[in-house]
Residue frames as qw, qx, qy, qz and C-alpha x, y, z in Angstrom:
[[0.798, -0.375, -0.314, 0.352, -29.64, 31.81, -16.54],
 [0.227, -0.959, 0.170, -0.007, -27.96, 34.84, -14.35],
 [0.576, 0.400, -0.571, 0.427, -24.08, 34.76, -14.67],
 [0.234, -0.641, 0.569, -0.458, -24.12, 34.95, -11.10],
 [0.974, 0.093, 0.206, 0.017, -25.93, 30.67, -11.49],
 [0.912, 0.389, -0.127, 0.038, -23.35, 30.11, -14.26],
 [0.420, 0.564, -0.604, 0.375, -20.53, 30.83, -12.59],
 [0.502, -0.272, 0.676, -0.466, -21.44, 28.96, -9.12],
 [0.951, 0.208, 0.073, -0.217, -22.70, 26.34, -11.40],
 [0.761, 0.444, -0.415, 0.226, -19.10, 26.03, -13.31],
 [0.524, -0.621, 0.366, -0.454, -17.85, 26.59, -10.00],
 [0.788, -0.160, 0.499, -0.322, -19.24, 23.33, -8.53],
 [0.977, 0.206, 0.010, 0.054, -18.08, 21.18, -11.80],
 [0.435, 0.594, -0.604, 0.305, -14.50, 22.23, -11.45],
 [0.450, -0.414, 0.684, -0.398, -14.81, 21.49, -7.59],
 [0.960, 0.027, 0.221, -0.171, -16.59, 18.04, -8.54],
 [0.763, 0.611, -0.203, 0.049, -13.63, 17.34, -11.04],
 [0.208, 0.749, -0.541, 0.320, -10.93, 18.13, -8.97],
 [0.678, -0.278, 0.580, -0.357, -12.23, 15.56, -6.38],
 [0.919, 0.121, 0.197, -0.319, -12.56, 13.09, -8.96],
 [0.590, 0.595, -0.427, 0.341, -8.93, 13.65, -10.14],
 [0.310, -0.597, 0.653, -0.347, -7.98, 13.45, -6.29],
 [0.821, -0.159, 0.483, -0.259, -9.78, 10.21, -5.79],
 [0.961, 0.273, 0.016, 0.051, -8.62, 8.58, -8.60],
 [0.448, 0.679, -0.463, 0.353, -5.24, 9.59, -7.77],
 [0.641, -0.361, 0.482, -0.476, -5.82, 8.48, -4.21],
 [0.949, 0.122, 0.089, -0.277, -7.15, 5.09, -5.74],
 [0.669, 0.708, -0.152, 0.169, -3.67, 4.87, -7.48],
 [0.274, 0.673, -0.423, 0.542, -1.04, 6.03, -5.03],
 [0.837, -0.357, 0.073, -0.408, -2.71, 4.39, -1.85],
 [0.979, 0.014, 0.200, 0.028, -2.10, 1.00, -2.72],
 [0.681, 0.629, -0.249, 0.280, 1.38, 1.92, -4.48],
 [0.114, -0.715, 0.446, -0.526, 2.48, 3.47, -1.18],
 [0.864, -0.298, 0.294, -0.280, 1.45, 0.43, 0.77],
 [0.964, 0.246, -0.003, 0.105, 3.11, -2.08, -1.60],
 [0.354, 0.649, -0.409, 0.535, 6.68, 0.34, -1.36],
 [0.549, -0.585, 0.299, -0.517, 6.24, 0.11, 2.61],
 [0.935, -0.208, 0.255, -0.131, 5.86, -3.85, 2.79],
 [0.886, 0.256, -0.239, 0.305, 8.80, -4.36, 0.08],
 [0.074, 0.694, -0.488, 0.524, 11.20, -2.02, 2.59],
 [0.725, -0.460, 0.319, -0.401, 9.72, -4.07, 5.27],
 [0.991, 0.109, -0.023, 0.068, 10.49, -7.34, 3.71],
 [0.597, 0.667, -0.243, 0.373, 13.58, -6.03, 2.74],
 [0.308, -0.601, 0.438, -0.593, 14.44, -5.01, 6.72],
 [0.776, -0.453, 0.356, -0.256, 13.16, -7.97, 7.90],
 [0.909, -0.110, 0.347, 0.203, 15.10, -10.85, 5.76],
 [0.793, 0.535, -0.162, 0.243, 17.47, -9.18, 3.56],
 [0.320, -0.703, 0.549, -0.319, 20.23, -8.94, 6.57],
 [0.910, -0.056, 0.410, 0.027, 20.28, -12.82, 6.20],
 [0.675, 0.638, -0.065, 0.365, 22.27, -12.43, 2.70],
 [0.356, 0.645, -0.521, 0.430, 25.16, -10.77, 5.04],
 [0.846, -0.480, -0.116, -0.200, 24.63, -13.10, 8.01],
 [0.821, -0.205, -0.046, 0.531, 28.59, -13.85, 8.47],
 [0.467, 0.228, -0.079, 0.850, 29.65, -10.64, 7.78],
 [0.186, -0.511, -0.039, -0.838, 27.41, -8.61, 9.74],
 [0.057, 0.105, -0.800, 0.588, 27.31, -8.48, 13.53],
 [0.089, -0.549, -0.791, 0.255, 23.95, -8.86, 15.41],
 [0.083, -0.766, -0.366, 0.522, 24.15, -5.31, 16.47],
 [0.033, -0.300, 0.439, 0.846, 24.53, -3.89, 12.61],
 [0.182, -0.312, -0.799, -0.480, 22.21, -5.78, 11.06],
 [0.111, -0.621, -0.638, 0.441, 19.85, -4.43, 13.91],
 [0.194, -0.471, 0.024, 0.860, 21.37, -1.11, 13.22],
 [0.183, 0.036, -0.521, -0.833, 20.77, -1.05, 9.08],
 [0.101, -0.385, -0.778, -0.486, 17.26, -2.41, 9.58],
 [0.115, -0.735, -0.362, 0.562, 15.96, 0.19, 12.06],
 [0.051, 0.413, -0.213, -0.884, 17.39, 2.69, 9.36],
 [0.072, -0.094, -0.790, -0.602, 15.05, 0.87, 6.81],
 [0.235, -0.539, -0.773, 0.236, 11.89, 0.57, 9.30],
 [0.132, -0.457, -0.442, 0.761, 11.96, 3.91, 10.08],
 [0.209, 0.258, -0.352, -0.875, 11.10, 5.70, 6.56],
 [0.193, -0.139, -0.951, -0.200, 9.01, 2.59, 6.14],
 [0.121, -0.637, -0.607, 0.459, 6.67, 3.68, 9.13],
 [0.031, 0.482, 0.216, -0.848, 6.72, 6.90, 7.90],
 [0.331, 0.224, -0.692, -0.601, 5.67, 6.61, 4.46],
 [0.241, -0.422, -0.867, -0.106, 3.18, 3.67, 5.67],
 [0.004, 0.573, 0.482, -0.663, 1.14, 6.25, 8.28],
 [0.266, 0.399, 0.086, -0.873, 1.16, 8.58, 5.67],
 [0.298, 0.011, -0.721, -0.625, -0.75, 6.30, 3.29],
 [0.188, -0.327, -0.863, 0.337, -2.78, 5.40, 5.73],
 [0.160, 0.662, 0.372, -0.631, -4.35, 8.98, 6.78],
 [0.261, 0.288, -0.236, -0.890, -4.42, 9.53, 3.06],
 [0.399, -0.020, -0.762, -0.510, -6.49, 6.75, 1.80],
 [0.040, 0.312, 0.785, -0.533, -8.77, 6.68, 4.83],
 [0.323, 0.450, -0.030, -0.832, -10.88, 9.13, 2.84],
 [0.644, 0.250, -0.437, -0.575, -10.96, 6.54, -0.16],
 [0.747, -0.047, -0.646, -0.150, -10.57, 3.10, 1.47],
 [0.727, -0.614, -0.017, -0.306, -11.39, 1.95, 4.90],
 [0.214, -0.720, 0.634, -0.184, -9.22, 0.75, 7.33],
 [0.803, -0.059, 0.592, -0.029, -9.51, -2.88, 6.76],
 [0.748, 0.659, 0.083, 0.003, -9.30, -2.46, 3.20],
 [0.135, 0.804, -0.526, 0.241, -5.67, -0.58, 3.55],
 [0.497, -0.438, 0.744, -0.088, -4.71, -3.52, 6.31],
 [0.820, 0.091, 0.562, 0.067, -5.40, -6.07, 3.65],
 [0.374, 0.895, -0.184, 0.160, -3.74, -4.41, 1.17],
 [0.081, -0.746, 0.601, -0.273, -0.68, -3.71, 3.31],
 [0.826, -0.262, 0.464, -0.183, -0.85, -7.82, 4.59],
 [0.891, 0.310, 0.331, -0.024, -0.96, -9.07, 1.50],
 [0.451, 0.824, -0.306, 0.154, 1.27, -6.89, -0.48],
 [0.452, -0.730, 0.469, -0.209, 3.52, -7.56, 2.90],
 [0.859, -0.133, 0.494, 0.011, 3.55, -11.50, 1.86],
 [0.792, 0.540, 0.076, 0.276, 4.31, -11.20, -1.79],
 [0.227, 0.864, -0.403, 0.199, 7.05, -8.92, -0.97],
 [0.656, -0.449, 0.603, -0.068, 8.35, -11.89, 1.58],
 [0.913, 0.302, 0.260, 0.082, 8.33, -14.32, -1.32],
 [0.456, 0.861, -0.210, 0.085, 10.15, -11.60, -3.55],
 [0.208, -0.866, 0.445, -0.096, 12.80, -10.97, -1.08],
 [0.825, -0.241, 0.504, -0.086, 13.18, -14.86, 0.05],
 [0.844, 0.365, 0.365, 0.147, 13.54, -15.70, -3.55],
 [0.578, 0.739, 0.025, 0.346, 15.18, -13.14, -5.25],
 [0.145, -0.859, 0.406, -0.276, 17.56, -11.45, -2.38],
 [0.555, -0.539, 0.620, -0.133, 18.29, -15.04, -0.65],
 [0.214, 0.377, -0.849, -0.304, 17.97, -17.50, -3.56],
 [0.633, 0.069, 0.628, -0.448, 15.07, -19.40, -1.98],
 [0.075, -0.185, -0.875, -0.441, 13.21, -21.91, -4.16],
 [0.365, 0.073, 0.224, -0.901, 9.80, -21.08, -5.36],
 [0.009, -0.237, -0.935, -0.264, 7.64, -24.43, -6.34],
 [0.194, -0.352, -0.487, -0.775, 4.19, -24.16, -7.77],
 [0.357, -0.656, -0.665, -0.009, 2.48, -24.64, -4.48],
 [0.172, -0.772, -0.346, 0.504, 3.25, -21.27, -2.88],
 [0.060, -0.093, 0.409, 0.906, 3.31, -19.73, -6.25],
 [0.279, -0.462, -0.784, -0.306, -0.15, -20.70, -6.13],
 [0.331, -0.720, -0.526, 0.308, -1.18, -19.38, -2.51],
 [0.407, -0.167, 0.148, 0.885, 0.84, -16.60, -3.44],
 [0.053, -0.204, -0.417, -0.884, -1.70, -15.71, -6.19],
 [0.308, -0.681, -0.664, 0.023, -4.58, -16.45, -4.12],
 [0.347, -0.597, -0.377, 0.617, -3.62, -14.07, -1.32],
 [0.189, -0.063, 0.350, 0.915, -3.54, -11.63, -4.57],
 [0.259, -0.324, -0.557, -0.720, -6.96, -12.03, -5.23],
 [0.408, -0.664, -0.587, 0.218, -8.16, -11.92, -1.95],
 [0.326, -0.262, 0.012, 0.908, -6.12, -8.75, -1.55],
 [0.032, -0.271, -0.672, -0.689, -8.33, -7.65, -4.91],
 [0.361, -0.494, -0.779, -0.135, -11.36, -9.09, -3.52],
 [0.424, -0.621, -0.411, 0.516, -11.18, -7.07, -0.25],
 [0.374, -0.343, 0.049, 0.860, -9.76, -3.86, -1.60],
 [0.179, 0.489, 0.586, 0.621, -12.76, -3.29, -4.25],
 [0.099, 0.169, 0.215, -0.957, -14.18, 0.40, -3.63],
 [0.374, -0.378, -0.549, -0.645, -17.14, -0.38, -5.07],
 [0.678, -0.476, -0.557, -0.061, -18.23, -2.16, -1.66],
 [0.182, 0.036, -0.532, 0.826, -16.44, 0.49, 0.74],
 [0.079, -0.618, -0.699, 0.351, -19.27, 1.15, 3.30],
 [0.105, 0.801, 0.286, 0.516, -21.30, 4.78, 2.96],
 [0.613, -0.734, -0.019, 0.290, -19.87, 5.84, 6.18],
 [0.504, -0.278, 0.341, 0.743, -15.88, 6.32, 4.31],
 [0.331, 0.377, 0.460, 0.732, -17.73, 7.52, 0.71],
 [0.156, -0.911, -0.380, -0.030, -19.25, 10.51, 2.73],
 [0.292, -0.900, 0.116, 0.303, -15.71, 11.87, 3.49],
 [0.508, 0.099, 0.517, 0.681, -14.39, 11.56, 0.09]]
């Protein structure tokens, strides 16, 4: 073999490698970034109830716009990165679901709610639908061309 093959050969496995360390780091940080997004969200949308008498209308607006806003920004960019490894439905069910369990969290653990076994139950469903939807194995061939 010519060293000018073996080194366009080793080449091409470091490029293949480094893609497969992106994507699985993609695969990884995606869905982590989504799940940080929905608990700020949650957190914006009901933990301002927990200072409901001591915070005016127009504060509690105020401190959850300041939470919303890194929230958006930090969702988009998980978005345009994991468009490459998971499709846009996949990332919106992801980002739904994670969105609900982080409502429960908040409800339960920021306001004291009560959690009984029936929406500890749907709770886990919407987890495994989340799962179910989010497997890469079954992203179309249309997204695994621009990975």
């Amino acid at each position: 073999m010519s060293p000018q093959l073996r080194t366009n050969l080793e080449s091409l496995d470091r490029e293949a490698a480094d893609s497969t360390k992106e994507s699985q780091f993609t695969l990884f940080v995606v869905p982590l970034m989504l799940f940080c997004s929905s608990a700020i969200m949650a957190t914006a949308w009901l933990g301002h109830l927990h200072f409901k008498e001591s915070l005016s209308f127009l504060a509690a607006t105020g401190l959850a716009w300041l939470l919303v806003l890194p929230e958006y920004a930090l969702n988009i960019k998980a978005l345009r990165t994991g468009y490459t490894r998971f499709s846009g439905g996949q990332m919106g069910a992801i980002r739904l679901c994670s969105g609900v369990v982080c409502i429960a969290l908040v409800s339960r653990y920021g306001l004291g709610e009560e959690m009984g076994i029936q929406k500890l139950i749907g709770f886990g469903l919407m987890l495994v639908g989340m799962l179910l939807v989010s497997d890469t194995r079954y992203v179309p061939k249309k997204y695994k061309e621009n990975s």
